[in-house]
N, C-alpha and C positions, 0 to 999 in steps of 0.2 A: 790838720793834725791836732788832736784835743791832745792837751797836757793836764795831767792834776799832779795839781800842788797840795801838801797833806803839812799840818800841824801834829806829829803826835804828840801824845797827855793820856796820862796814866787813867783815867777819869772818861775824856773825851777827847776825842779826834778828829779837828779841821779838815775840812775838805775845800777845795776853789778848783773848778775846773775851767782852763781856754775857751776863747772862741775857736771856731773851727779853721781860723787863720793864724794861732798863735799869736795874735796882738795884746785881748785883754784878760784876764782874769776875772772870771764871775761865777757864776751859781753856788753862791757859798752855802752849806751843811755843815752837819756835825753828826758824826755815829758816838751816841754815847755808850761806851764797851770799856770796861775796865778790863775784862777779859783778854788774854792776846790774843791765844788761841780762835776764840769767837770774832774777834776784831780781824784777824787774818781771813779768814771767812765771809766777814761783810763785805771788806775792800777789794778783794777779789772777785766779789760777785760784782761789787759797782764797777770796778775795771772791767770788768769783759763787759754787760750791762750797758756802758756807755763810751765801747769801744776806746780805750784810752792806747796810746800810743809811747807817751812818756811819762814818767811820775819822776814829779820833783819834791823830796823829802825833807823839810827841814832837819838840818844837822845843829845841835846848839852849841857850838862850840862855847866854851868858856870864854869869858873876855880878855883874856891872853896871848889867846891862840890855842888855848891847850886844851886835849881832848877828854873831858870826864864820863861821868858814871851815863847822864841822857846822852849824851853824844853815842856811846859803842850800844846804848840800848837802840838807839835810832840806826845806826850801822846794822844791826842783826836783822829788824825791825826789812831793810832795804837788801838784803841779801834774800828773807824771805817770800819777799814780795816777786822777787824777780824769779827765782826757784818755782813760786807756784804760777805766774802770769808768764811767762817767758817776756816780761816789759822791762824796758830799760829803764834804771831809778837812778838818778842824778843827786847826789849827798847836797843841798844846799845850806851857806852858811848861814842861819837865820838868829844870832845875834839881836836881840831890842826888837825883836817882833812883835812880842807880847804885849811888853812895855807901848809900843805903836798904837801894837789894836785897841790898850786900855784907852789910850788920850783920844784916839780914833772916838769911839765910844763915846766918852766924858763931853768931848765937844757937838758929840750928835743930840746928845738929852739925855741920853741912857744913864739912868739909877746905876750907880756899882753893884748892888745887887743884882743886877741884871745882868753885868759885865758875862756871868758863869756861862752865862744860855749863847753867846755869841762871841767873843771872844777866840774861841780855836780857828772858828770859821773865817773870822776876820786875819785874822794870824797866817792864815793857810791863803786865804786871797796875798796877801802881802808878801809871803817868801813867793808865791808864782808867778806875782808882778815882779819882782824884782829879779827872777831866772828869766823871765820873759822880753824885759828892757835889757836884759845886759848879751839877751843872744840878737839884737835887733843891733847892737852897738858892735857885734863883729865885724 
C-alpha cells in the first residue's frame, strides 16, 4: 500500500511517499506551485501516477492545540484532494516538523540557504514517518 505524506506551503509542497509495505518513508520531492488551483492538478496527477492509496496531510495545529488560519487551509486543502482522487486523506498533527527538517538539514552540511530547496520535502518525509510508526504501534 504506497502512502504520501505531503507538507503543504504557500510557496512549495513536500511530498515522501512509502515503501510498498507501509514501513518507510522516502522519495522525497517538492512541487514548487504557489498556485492551488495548479498545485491540485499536479498532486492529482502524481496520486493517480503512482497509484497512492492514502494521503497523509500535515495538519499544523497551533501549539495549544488550537486550530488556526494553516490548519483549516490544510483542512480545505484535504477535503479537495479527496473530492477529485476518491483517496482517503488522514489530517496529521505535524507540530515542529519544520523546525525538525531545519536541524535535519543544519547537521547534514546544508547552507541555510539551501534549507528553501529541501525542506518541505524533508518536512513531508517526517509527518509520513511519524503516521507510519504510530499505525505500526496499533
Amino acid at each position: 500500500m504506497k502512502i504520501l505524506g505531503i507538507d503543504y506551503g504557500d510557496a512549495r509542497t513536500g511530498l515522501s511517499v512509502s515503501d510498498p509495505t507501509g514501513l518507510i518513508a522516502g522519495s522525497p520531492s517538492v512541487i514548487a506551485e504557489w498556485n492551488r488551483d495548479k498545485l491540485l492538478e499536479k498532486l492529482t496527477a502524481y496520486i493517480r501516477d503512482n497509484r497512492i492509496e492514502t494521503i497523509v496531510l500535515g495538519y499544523p495545529k497551533n501549539m495549544d492545540g488550537s486550530v488556526g488560519a494553516r490548519a483549516e487551509k490544510c483542512a480545505a486543502l484535504a477535503e479537495d484532494l479527496k473530492a477529485r482522487t476518491g483517496v482517503p486523506v488522514v489530517l496529521w498533527d505535524e507540530r515542529r516538523t519544520t523546525v525538525e527538517a531545519h536541524q535535519i538539514l543544519r547537521e547534514a552540511g546544508k547552507k541555510t540557504k539551501k534549507h528553501k530547496k529541501n525542506v518541505d520535502a524533508v518536512a513531508a518525509t517526517l509527518i509520513l514517518q511519524g503516521y507510519l510508526d504510530a499505525q505500526r504501534l496499533r
